[in-house]
TORLO-95828 format. One line per 10 residues: number of its first residue (from 1); their letters; for each residue y, z, x of N, C-alpha, C. Coordinates in nm, 3 decimals. Example, Ala and Ser with C-alpha at 12.3 -4.5 7.8 and 13.67 -1.06 7.14 Angstrom:
BEGIN
1) AS) -0.569:0.780:1.319:-0.450:0.780:1.230:-0.330:0.780:1.320 | -0.225:0.708:1.285:-0.106:0.714:1.367:0.003:0.787:1.290
//
This chain:
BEGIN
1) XXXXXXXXXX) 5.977:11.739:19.148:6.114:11.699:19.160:6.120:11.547:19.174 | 6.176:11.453:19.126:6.198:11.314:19.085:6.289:11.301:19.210 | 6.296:11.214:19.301:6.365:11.167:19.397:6.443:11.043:19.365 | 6.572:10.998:19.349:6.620:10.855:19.323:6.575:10.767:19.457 | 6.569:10.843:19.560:6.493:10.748:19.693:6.435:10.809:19.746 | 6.305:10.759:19.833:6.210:10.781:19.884:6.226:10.688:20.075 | 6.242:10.740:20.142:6.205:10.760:20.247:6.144:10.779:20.369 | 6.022:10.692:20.400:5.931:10.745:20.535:5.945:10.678:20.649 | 6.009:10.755:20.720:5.981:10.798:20.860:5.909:10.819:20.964 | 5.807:10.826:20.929:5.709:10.867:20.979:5.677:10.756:21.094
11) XXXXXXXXXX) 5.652:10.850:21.222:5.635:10.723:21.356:5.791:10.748:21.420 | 5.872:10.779:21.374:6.046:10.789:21.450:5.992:10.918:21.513 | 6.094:10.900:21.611:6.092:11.032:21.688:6.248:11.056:21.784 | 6.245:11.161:21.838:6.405:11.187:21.908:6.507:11.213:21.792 | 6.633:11.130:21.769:6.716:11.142:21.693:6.710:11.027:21.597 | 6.673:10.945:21.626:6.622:10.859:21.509:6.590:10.895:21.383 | 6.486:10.980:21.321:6.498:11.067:21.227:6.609:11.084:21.148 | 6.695:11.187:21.197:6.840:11.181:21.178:6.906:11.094:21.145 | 6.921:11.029:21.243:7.019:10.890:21.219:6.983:10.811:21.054 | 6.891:10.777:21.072:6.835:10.716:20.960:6.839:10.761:20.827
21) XXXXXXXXXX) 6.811:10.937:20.831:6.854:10.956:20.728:7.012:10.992:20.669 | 7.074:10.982:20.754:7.184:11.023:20.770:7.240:10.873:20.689 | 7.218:10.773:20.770:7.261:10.642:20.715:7.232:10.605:20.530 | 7.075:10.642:20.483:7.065:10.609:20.389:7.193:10.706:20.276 | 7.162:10.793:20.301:7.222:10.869:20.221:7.352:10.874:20.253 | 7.419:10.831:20.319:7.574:10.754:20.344:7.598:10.677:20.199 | 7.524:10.617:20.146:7.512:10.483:20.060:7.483:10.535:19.926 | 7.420:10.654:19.908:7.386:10.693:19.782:7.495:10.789:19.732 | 7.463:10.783:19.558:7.628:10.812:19.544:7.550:11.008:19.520 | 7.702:11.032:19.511:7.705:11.202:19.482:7.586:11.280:19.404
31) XXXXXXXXXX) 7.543:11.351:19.443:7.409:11.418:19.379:7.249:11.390:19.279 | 7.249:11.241:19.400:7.137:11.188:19.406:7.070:11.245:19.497 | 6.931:11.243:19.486:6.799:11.342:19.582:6.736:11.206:19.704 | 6.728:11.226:19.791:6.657:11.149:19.868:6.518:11.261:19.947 | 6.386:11.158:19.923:6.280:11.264:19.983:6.248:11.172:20.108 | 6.267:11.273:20.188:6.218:11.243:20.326:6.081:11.251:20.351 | 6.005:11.169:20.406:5.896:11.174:20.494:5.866:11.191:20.595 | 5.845:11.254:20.721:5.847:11.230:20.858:5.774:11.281:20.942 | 5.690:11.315:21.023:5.573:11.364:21.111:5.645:11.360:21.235 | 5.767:11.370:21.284:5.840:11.370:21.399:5.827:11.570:21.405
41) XXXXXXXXXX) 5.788:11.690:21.464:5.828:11.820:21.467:5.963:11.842:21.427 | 6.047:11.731:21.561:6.176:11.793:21.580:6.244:11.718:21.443 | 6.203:11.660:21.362:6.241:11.645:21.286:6.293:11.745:21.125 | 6.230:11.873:21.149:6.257:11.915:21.065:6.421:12.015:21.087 | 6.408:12.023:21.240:6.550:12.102:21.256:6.655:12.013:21.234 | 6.639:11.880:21.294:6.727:11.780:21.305:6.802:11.749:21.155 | 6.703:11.771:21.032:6.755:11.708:20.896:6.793:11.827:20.847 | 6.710:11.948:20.888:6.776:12.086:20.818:6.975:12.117:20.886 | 6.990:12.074:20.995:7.086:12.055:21.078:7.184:12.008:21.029 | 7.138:11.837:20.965:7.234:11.771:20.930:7.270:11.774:20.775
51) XXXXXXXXXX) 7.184:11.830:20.714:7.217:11.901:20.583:7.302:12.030:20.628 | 7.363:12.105:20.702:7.419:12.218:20.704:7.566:12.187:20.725 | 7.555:12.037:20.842:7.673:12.067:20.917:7.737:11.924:20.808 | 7.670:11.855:20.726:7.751:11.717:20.617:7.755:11.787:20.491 | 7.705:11.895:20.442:7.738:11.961:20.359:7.616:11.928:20.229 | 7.522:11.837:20.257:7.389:11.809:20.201:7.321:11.933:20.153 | 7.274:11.906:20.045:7.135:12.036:19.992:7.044:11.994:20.041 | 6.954:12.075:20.072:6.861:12.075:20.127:6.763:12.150:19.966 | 6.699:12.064:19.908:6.635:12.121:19.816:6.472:12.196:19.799 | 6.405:12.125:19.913:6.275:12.163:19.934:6.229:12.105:20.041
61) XXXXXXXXXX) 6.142:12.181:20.158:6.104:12.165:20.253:5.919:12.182:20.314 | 5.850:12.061:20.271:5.720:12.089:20.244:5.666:12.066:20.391 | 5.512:12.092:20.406:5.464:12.084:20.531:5.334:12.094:20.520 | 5.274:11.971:20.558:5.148:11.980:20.501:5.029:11.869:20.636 | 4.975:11.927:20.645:4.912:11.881:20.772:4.953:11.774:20.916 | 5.116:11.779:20.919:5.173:11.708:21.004:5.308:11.675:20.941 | 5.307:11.644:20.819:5.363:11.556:20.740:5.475:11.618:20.679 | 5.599:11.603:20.719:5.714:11.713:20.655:5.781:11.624:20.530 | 5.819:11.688:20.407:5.869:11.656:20.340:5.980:11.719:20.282 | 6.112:11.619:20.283:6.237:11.692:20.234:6.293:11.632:20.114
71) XXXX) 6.346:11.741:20.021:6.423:11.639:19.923:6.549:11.732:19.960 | 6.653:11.627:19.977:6.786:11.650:20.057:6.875:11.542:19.914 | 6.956:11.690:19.860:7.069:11.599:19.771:7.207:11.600:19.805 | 7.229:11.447:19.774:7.386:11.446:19.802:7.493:11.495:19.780
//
């Protein structure tokens, strides 16, 4: 899957995560993909969260030795 932005996170922790991605993708226009990076745990409820409740896709949700990866479209 081709991402128009790329994203890492990785090292944030708490709500930061969130926030951040929340912000980028404020800025990107309508049904562009942003892939997240992030090694925060609580990070994966936090972005699955805020894809549910802003109305975001959540397109794929990888997990691979620490390292979570999301592609979340606008």
């Amino acid at each position: 899957m081709k991402a128009d932005k790329t994203l890492d996170i990785k090292g944030l922790t708490d709500q930061r995560p969130k926030e951040v991605t929340k912000n980028v993708l404020s800025i990107m226009a309508k049904g562009q993909i942003l892939r997240v990076i992030a090694d925060d745990a609580g990070a994966r409820q936090a972005l699955v969260s805020l894809c549910e409740y802003s109305g975001y896709s959540l397109l794929s949700l990888e997990e691979d030795r620490g390292v979570i990866c999301f592609n979340i479209q606008k």
